[in-house]
PDB file of N, CA, C and O in Angstrom:
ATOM      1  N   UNK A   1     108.621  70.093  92.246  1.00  0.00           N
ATOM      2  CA  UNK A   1     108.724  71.379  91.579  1.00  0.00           C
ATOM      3  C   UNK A   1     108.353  72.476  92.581  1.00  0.00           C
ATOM      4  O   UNK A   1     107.355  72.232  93.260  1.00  0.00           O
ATOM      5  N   UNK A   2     109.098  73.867  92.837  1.00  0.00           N
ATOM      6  CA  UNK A   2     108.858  73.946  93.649  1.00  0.00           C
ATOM      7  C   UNK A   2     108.307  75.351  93.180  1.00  0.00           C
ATOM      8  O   UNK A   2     108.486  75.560  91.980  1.00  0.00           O
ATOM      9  N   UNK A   3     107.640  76.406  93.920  1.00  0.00           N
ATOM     10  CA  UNK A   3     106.624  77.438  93.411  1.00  0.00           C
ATOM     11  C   UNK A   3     107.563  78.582  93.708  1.00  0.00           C
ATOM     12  O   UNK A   3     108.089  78.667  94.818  1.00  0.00           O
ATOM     13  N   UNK A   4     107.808  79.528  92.686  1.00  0.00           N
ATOM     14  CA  UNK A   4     108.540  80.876  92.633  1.00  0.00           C
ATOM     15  C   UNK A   4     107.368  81.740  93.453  1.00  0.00           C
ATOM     16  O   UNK A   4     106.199  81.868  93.090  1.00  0.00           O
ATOM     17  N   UNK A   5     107.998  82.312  94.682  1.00  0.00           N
ATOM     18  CA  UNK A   5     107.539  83.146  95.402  1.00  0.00           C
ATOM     19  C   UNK A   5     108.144  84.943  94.741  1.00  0.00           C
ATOM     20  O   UNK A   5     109.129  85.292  94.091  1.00  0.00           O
ATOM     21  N   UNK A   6     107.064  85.626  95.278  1.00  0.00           N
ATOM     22  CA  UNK A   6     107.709  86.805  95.041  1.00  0.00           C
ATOM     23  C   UNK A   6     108.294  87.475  96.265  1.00  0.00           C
ATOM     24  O   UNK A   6     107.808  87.250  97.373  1.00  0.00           O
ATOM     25  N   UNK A   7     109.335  88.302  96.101  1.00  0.00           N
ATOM     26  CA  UNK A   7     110.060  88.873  96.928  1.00  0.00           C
ATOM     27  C   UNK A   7     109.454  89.908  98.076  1.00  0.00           C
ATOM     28  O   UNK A   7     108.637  90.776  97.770  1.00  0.00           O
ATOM     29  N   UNK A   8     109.959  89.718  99.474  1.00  0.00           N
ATOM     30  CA  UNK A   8     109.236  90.484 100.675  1.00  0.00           C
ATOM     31  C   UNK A   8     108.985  91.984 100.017  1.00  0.00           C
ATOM     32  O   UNK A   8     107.959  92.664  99.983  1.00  0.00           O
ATOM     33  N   UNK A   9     110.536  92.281  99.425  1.00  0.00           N
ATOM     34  CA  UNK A   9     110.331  94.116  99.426  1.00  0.00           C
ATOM     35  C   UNK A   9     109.314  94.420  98.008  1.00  0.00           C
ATOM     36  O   UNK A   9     108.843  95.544  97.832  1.00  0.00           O
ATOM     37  N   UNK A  10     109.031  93.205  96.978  1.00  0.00           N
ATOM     38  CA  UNK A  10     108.539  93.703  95.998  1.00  0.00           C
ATOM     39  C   UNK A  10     106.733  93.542  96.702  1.00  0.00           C
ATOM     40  O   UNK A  10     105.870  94.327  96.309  1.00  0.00           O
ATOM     41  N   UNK A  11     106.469  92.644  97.546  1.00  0.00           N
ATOM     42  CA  UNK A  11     104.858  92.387  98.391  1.00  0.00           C
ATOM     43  C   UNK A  11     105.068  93.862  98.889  1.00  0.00           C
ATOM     44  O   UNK A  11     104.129  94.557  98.501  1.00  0.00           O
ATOM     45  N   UNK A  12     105.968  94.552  99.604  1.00  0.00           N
ATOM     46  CA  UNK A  12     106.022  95.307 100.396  1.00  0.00           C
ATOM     47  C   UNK A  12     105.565  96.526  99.943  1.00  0.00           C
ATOM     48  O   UNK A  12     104.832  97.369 100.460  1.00  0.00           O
ATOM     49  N   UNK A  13     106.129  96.466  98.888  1.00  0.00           N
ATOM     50  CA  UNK A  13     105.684  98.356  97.325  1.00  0.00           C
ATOM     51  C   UNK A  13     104.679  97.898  97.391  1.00  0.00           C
ATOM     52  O   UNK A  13     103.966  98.365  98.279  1.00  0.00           O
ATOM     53  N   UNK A  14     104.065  96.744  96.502  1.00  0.00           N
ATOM     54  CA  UNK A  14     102.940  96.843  96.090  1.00  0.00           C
ATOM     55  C   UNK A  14     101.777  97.141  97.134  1.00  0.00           C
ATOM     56  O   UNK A  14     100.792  97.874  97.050  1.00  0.00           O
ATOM     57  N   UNK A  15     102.360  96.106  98.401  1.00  0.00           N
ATOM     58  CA  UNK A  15     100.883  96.721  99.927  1.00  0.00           C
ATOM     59  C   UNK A  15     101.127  98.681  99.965  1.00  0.00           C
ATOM     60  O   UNK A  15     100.155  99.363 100.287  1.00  0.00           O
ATOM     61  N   UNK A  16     102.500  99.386  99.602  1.00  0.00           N
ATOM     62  CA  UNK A  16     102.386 100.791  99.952  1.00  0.00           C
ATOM     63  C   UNK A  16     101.866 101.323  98.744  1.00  0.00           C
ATOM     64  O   UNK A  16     101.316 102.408  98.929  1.00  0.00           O
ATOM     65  N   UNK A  17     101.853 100.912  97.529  1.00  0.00           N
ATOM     66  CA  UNK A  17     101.367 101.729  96.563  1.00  0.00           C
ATOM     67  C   UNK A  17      99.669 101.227  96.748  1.00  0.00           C
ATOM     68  O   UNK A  17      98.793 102.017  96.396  1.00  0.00           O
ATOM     69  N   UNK A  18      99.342 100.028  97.254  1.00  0.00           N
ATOM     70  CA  UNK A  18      97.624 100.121  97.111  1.00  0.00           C
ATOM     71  C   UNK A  18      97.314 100.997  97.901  1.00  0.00           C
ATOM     72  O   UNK A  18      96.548 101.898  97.561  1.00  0.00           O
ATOM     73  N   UNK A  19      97.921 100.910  99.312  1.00  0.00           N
ATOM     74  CA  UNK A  19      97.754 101.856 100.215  1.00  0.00           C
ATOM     75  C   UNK A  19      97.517 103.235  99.951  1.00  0.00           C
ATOM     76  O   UNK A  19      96.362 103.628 100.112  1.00  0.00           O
ATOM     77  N   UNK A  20      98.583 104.235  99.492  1.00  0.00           N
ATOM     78  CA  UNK A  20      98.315 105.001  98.757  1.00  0.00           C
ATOM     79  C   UNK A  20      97.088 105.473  97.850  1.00  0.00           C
ATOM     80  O   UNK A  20      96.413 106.503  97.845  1.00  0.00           O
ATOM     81  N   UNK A  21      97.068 104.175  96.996  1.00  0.00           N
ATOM     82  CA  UNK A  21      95.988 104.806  95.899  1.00  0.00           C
ATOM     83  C   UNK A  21      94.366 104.165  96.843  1.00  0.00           C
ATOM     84  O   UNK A  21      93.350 104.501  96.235  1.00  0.00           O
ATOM     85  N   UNK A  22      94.097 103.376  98.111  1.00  0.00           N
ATOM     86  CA  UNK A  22      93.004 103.166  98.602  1.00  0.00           C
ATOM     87  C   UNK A  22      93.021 104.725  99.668  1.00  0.00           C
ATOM     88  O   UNK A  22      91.901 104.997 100.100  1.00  0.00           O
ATOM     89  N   UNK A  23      94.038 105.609 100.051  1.00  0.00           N
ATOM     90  CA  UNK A  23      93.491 106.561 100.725  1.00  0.00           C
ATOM     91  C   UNK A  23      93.149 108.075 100.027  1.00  0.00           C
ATOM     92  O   UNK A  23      92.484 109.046 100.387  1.00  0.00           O
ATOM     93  N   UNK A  24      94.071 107.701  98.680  1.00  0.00           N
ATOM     94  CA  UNK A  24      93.541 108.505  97.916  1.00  0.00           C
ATOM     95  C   UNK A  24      92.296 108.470  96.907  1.00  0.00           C
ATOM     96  O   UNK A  24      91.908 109.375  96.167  1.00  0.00           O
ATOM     97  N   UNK A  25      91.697 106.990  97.102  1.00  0.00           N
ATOM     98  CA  UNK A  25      90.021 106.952  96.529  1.00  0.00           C
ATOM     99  C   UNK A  25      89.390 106.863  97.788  1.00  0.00           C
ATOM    100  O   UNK A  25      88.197 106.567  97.715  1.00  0.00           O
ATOM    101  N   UNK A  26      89.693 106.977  98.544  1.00  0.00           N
ATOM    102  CA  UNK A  26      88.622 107.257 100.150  1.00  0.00           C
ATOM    103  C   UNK A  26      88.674 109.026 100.321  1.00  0.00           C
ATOM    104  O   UNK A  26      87.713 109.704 100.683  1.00  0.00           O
ATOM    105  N   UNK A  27      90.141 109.592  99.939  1.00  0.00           N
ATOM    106  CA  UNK A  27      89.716 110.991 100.214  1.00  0.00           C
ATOM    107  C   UNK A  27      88.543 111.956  99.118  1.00  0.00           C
ATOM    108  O   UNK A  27      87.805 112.891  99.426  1.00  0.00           O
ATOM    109  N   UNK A  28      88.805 111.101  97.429  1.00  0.00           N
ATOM    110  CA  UNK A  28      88.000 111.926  96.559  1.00  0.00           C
ATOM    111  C   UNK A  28      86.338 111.162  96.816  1.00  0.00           C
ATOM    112  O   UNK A  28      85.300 111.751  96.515  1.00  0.00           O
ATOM    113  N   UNK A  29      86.379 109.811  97.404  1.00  0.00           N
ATOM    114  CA  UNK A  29      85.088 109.321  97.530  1.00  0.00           C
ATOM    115  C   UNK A  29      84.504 109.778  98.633  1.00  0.00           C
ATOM    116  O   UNK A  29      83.455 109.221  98.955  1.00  0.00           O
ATOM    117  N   UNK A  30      85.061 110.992  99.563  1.00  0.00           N
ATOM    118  CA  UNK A  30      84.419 111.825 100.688  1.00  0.00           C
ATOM    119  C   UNK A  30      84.248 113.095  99.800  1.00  0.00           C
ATOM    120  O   UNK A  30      83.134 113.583  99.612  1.00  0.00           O
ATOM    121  N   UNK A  31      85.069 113.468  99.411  1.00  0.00           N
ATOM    122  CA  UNK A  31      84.898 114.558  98.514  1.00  0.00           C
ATOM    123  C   UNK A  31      83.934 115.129  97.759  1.00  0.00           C
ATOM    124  O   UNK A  31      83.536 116.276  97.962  1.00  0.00           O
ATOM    125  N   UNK A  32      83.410 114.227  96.665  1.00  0.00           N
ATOM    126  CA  UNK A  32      82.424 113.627  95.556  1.00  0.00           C
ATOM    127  C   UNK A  32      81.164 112.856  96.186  1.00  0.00           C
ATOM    128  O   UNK A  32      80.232 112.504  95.462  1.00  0.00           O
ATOM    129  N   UNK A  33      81.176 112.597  97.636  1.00  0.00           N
ATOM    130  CA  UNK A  33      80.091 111.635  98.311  1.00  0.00           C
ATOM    131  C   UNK A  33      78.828 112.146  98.170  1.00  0.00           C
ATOM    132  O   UNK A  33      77.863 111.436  98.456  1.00  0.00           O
ATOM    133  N   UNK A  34      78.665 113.399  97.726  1.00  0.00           N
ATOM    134  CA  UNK A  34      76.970 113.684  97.221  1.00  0.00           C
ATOM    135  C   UNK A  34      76.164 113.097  96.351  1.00  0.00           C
ATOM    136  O   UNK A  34      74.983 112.754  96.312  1.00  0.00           O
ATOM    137  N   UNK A  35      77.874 113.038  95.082  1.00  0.00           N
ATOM    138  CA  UNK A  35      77.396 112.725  93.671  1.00  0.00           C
ATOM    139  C   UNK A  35      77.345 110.738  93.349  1.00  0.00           C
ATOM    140  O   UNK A  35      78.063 109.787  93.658  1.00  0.00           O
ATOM    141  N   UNK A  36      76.077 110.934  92.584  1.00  0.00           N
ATOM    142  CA  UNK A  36      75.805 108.832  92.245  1.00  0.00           C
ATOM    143  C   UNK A  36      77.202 108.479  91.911  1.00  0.00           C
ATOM    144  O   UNK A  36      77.763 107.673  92.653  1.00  0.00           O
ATOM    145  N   UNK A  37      77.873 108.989  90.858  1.00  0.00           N
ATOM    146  CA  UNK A  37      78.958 108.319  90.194  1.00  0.00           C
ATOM    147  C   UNK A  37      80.203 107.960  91.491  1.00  0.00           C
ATOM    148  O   UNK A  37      81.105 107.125  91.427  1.00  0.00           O
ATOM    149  N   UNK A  38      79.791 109.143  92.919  1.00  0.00           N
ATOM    150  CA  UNK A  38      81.073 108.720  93.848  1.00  0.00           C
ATOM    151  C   UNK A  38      81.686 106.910  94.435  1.00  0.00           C
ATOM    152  O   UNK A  38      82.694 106.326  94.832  1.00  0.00           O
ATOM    153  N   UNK A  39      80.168 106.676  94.101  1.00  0.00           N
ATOM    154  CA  UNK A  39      80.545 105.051  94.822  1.00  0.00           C
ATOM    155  C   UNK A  39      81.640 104.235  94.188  1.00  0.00           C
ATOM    156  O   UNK A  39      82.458 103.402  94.579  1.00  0.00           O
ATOM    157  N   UNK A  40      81.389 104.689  93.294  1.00  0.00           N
ATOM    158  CA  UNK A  40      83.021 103.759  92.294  1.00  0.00           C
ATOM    159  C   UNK A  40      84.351 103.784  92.944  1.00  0.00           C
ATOM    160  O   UNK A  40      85.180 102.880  93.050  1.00  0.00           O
ATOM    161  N   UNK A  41      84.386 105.369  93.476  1.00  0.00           N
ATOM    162  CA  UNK A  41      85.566 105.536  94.392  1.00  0.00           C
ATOM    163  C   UNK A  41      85.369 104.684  95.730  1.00  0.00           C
ATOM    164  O   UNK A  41      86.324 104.105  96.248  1.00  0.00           O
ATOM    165  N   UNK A  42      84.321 104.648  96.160  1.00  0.00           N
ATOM    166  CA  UNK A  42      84.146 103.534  97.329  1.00  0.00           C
ATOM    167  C   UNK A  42      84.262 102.410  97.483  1.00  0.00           C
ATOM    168  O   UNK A  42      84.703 101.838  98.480  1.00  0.00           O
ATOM    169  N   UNK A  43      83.715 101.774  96.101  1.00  0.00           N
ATOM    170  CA  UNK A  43      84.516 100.552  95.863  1.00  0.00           C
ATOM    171  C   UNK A  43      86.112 100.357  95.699  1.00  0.00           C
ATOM    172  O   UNK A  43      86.965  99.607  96.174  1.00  0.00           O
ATOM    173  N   UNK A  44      86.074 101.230  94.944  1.00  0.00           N
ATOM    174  CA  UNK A  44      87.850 101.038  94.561  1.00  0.00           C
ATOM    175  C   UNK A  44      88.694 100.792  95.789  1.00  0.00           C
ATOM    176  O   UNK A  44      89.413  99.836  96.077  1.00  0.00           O
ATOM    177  N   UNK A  45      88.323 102.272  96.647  1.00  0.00           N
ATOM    178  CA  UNK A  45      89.505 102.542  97.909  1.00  0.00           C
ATOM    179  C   UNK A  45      89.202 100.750  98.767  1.00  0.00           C
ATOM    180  O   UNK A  45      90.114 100.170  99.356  1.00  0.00           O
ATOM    181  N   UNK A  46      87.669 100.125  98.626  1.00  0.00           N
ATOM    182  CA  UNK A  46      87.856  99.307  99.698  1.00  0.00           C
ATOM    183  C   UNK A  46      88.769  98.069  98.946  1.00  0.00           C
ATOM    184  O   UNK A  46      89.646  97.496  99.592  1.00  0.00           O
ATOM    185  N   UNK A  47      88.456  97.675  97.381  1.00  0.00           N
ATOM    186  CA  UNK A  47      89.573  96.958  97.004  1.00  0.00           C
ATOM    187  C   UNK A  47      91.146  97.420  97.534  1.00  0.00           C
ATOM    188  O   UNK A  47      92.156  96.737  97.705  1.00  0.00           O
ATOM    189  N   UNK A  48      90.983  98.351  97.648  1.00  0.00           N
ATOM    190  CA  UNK A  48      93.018  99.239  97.274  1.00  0.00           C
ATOM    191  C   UNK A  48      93.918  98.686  98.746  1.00  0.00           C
ATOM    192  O   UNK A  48      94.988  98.126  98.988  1.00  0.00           O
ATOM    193  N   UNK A  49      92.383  99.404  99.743  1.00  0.00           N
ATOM    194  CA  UNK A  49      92.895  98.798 101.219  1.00  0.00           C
ATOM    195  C   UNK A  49      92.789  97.304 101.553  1.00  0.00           C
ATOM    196  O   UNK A  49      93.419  96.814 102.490  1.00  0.00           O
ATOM    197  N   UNK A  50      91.982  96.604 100.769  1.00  0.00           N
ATOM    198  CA  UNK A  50      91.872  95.174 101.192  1.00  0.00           C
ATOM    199  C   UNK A  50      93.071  94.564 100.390  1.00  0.00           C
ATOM    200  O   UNK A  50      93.490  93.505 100.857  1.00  0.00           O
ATOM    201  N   UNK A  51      93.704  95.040  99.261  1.00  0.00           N
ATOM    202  CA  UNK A  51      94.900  94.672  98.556  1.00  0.00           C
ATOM    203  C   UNK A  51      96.199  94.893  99.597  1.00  0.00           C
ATOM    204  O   UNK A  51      97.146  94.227 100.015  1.00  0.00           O
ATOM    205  N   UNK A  52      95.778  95.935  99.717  1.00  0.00           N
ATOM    206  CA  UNK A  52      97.297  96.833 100.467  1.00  0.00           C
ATOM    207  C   UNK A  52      97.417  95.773 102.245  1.00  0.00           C
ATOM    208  O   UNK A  52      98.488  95.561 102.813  1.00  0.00           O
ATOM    209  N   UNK A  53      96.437  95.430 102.612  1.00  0.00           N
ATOM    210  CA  UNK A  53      96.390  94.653 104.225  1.00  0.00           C
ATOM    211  C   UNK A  53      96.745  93.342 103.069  1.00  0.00           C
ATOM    212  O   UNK A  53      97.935  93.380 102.757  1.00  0.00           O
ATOM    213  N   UNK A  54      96.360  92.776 102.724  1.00  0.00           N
ATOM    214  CA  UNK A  54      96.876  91.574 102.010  1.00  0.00           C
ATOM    215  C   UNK A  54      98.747  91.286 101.477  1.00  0.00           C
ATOM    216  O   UNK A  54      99.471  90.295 101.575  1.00  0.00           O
ATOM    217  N   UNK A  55      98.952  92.503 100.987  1.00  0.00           N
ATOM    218  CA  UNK A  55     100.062  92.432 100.347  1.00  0.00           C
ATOM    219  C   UNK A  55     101.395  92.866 101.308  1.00  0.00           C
ATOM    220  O   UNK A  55     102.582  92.668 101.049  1.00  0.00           O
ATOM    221  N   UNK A  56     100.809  93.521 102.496  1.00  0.00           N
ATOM    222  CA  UNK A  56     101.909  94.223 103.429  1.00  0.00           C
ATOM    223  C   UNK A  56     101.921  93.194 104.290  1.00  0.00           C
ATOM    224  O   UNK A  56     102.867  93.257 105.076  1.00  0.00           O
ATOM    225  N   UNK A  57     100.840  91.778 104.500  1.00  0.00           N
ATOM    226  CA  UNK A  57     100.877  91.049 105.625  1.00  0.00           C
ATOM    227  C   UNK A  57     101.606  89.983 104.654  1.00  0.00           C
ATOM    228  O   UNK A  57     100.950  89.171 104.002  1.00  0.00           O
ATOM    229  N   UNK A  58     102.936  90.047 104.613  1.00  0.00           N
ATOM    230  CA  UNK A  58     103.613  89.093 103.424  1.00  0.00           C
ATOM    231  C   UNK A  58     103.411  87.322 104.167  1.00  0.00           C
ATOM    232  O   UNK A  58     103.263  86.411 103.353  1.00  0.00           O
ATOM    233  N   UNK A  59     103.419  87.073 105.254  1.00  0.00           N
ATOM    234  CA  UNK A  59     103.628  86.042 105.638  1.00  0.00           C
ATOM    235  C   UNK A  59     101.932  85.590 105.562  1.00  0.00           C
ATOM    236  O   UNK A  59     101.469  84.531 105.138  1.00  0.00           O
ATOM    237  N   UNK A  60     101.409  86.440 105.965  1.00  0.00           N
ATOM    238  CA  UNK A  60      99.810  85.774 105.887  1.00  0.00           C
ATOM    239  C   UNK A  60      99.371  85.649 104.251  1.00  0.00           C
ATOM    240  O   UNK A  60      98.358  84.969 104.091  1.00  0.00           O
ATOM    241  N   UNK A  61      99.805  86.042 103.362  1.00  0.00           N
ATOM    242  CA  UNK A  61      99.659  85.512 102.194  1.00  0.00           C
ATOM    243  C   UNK A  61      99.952  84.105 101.859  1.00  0.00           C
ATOM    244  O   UNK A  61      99.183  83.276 101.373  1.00  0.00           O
ATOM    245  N   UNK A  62     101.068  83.983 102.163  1.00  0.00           N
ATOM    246  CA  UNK A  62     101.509  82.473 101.780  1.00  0.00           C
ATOM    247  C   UNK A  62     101.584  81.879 103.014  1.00  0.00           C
ATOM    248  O   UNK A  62     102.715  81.423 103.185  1.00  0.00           O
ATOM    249  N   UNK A  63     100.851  81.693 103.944  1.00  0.00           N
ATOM    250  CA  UNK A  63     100.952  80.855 105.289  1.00  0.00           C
ATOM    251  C   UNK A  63     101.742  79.401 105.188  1.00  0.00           C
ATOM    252  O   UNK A  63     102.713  79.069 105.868  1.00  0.00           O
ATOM    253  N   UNK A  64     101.111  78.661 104.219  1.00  0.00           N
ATOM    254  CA  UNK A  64     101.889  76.988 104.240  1.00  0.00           C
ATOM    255  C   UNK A  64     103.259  76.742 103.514  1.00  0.00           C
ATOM    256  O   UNK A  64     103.641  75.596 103.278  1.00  0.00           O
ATOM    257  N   UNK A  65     104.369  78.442 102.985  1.00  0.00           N
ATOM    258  CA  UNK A  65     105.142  78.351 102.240  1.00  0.00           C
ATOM    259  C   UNK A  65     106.421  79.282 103.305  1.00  0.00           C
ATOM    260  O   UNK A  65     106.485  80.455 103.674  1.00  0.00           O
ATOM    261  N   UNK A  66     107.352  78.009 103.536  1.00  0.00           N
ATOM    262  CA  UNK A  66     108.627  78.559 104.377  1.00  0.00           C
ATOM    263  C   UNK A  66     109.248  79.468 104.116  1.00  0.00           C
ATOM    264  O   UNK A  66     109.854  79.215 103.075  1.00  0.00           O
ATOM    265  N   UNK A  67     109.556  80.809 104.602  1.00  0.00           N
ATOM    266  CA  UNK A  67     110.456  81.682 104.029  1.00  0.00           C
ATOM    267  C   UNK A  67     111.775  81.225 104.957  1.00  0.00           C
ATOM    268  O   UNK A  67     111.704  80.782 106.103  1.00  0.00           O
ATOM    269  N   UNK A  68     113.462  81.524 103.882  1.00  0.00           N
ATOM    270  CA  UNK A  68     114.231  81.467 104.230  1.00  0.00           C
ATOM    271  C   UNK A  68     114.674  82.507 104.385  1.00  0.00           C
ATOM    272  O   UNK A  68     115.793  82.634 104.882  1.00  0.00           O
TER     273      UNK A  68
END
């Protein structure tokens, strides 16, 4: 049985849209960096960018699965 991969260009949006939304919670979490509640944005942006390097490196996701 063999495992439905998802498509390069659809990995590809999703690494540019985390991207996106991790530089836009890094710009309001500089912004807001005085205030306690800012860290949420700090977390977020580092999920958004650790999504977005994950999802744009399509081959290092699935390393042991052949693309044709």
């Amino acid at each position: 049985m063999s495992e439905k991969l998802p498509s390069t260009s659809s990995m590809m949006l999703r690494g540019i849209v985390h991207l996106i939304l991790g530089i836009i919670m890094v710009l309001l979490w500089s912004f807001y960096s005085s205030e306690w509640w800012s860290a949420a944005f700090g977390f977020l942006a580092i999920f958004f960018l650790i999504e977005a390097i994950l999802h744009m490196n399509v081959y290092g996701v699935y390393p042991f699965h052949h693309r044709k």
